[in-house]
N, C-alpha and C positions, 0 to 999 in steps of 0.2 A: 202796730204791734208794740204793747208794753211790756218789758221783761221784767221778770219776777222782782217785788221787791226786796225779797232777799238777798238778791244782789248787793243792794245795799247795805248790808247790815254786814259783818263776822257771821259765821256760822257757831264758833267756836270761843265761850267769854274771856277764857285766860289766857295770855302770850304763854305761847309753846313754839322752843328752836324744830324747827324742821328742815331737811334739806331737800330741796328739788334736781333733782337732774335729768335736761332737759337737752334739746339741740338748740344752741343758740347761734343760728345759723345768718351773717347780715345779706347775704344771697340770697335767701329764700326767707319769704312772709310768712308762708306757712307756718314754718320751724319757730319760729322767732313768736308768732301768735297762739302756739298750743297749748306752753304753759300755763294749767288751772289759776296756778298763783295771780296771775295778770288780772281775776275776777273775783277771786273770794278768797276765802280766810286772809283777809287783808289784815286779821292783827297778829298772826302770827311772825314769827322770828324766820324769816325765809334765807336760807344761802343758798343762791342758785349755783349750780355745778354744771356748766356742758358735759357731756356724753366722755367727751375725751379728757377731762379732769378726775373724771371720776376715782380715779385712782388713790388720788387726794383726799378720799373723804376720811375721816377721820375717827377711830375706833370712839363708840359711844352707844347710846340710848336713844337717843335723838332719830325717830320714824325720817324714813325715806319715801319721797314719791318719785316715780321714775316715769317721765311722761310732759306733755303727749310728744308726735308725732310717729312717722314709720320706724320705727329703731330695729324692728328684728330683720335686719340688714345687714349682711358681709359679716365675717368673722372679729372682725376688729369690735363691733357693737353684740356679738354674740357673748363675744367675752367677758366684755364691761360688763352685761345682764349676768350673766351666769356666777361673772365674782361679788356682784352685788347679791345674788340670792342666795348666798351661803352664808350672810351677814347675820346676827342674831338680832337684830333691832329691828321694830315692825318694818317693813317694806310692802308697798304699791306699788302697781304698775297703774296707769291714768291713761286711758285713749292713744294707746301708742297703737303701732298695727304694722300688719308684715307689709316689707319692702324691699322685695328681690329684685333686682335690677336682671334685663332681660328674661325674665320667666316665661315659660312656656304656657298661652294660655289656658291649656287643657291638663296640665300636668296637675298634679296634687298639690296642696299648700298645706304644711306642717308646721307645726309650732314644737320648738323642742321643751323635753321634760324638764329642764327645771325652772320653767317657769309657774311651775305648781306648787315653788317654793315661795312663790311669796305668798302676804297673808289674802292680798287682793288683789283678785285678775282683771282691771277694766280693758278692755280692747275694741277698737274702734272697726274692725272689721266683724260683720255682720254673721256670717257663716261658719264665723269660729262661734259665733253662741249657740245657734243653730245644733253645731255638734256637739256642744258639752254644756250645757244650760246648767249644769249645776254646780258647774265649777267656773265659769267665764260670768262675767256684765258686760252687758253692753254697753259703753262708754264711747258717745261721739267725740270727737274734737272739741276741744273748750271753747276754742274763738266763735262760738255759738252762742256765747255768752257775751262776747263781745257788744256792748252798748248801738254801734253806728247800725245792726241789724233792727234795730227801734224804727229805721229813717223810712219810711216812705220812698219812694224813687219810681220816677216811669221811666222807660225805654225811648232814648230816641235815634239808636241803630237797628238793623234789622238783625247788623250781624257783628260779634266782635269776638277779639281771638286772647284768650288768656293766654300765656305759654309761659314753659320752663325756660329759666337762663341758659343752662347746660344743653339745652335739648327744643334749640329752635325748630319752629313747624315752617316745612317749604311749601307754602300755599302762593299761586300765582297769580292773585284775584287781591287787588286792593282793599283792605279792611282794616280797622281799629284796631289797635294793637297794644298789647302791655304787657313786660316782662314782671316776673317773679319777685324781682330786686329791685323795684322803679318803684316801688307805693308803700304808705301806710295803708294799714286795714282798713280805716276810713274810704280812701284814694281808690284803692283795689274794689271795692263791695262798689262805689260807684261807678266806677269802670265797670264791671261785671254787667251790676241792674241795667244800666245804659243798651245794652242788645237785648232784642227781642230772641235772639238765638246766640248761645255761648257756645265756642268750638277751644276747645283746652287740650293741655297733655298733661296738667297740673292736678295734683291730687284736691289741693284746695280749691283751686277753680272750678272742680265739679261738684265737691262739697258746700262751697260756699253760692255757687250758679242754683241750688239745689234749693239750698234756705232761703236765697233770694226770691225764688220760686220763679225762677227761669230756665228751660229749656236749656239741655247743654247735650252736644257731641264730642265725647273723648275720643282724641285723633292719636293716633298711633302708642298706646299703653308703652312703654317702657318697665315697668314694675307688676309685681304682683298686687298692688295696694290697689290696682283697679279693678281689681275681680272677686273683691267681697264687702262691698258697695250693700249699704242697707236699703240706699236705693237707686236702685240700680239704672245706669246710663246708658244709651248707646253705644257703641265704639265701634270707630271706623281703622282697621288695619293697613289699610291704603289708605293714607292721605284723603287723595281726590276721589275717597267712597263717600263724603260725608253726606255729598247732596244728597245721594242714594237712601241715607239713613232719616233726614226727615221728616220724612213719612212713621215713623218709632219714636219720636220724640215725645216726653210728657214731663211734666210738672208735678210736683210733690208739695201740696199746699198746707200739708199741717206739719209738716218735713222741721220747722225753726220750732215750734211746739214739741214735740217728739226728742227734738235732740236737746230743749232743753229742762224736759221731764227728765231724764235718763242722766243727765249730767247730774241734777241736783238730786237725784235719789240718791244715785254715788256718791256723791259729798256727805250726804249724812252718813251712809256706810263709813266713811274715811272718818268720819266726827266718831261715830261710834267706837273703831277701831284706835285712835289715839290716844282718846281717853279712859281706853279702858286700865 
């Protein structure tokens, strides 16, 4: 796989201050991997802001992107978003997505109103476009863009276990094993490719299991971010249902093409909208 050469390049010819506020999280790769900035408009003037600085940003002109990861989570991050989108200076939102922690998996998933304030809805949950196509884009995760998805890799486990730091899996069966916090994306994507079957609790692990084009079973969901999946995974609610599941297992082989159609459309949307 060769990713776009526009990766290479700016998108965008003049330096323009912008600020990103992202989760810059050193526990989780995910978080730490989502920010766009890590792949393109490399000649812009970027101040990255965590989630929890935000408060700091600084009355100005100067467009905001807010993104990626799960952000519309807990009140504390409802807040941050909701004081950012009363801001008068363009604002983004970039492949974040909903992240309730314990949600019910039949319950409804809501997105609250003002996130219609900003100028542009990217979101990385799949069925919120679904619902509102004409107000939402579909925006996967940037680390899609990520370079080390170029690499070629074979498998030489059958089986290996991705998993959250916070939220170790009790599996009784000796397997491969790699937390959240222990890798570069690099490190991680190889870890991952390595099994012939991925068994995760991790958002990214099934996201990235996914563009790898590997077979993954999500073991006991925690969040709502696993149930609007563009493409969608097994998931085992019991632990020791996974063998059970199997047999459901598939592979998504244009899945890294797709997610990085979608991203770079979006960037040019976000080119169009800064410089207007």
């Amino acid at each position: 796989m060769v990713l776009y050469n526009i990766l290479k390049q700016p998108l965008i010819d003049h330096v323009m201050k912008l600020f990103n506020i992202w989760r810059h999280n050193p526990e989780n790769l995910g978080d730490t991997a989502s920010s766009p900035f890590r792949y393109i408009f490399n000649n812009h003037s970027v101040k990255y802001l965590d989630y929890g600085d935000a408060i700091r940003l600084p009355e100005g002109e100067e467009p905001v992107v807010v993104g990626g990861s799960g952000l519309i989570h807990g009140q504390l991050w409802f807040d941050v978003l909701k004081r950012l989108a009363s801001h008068k200076r363009k604002k983004i939102l970039w492949g974040i997505g909903h992240n309730v922690h314990d949600h019910d998996s039949k319950a409804s998933i809501r997105y609250p109103d003002w996130i219609l304030q900003y100028d542009l809805i990217g979101l990385r949950d799949w069925l919120a476009i679904e619902e509102r196509p004409s107000q939402y884009y579909w925006v996967p995760d940037a680390s899609c863009l990520h370079h080390a998805f170029a690499i070629e890799r074979k498998a030489h486990h059958d089986i290996v276990v991705y998993e959250h730091l916070h939220h170790p899996l009790e599996l009784n069966i000796p397997l491969p094993r790699k937390f959240t916090n222990t890798t570069s994306v690099e490190e991680a994507l190889d870890f991952i490719s390595s099994g012939r079957l991925v068994l995760t609790n991790t958002y990214h692990g099934a996201y990235w299991a996914t563009l790898l084009n590997r077979p993954c079973i999500i073991l006991r969901p925690f969040s709502s971010k696993f149930y609007k999946l563009k493409w969608p995974q097994p998931i085992a609610y019991d632990i020791n249902d996974w063998r059970r599941l199997t047999a459901e297992i598939r592979t998504y082989p244009n899945s890294l093409d797709e997610a990085i159609d979608a991203t770079m459309s979006f960037a040019l949307e976000v080119q169009k909208l800064i410089e207007r």
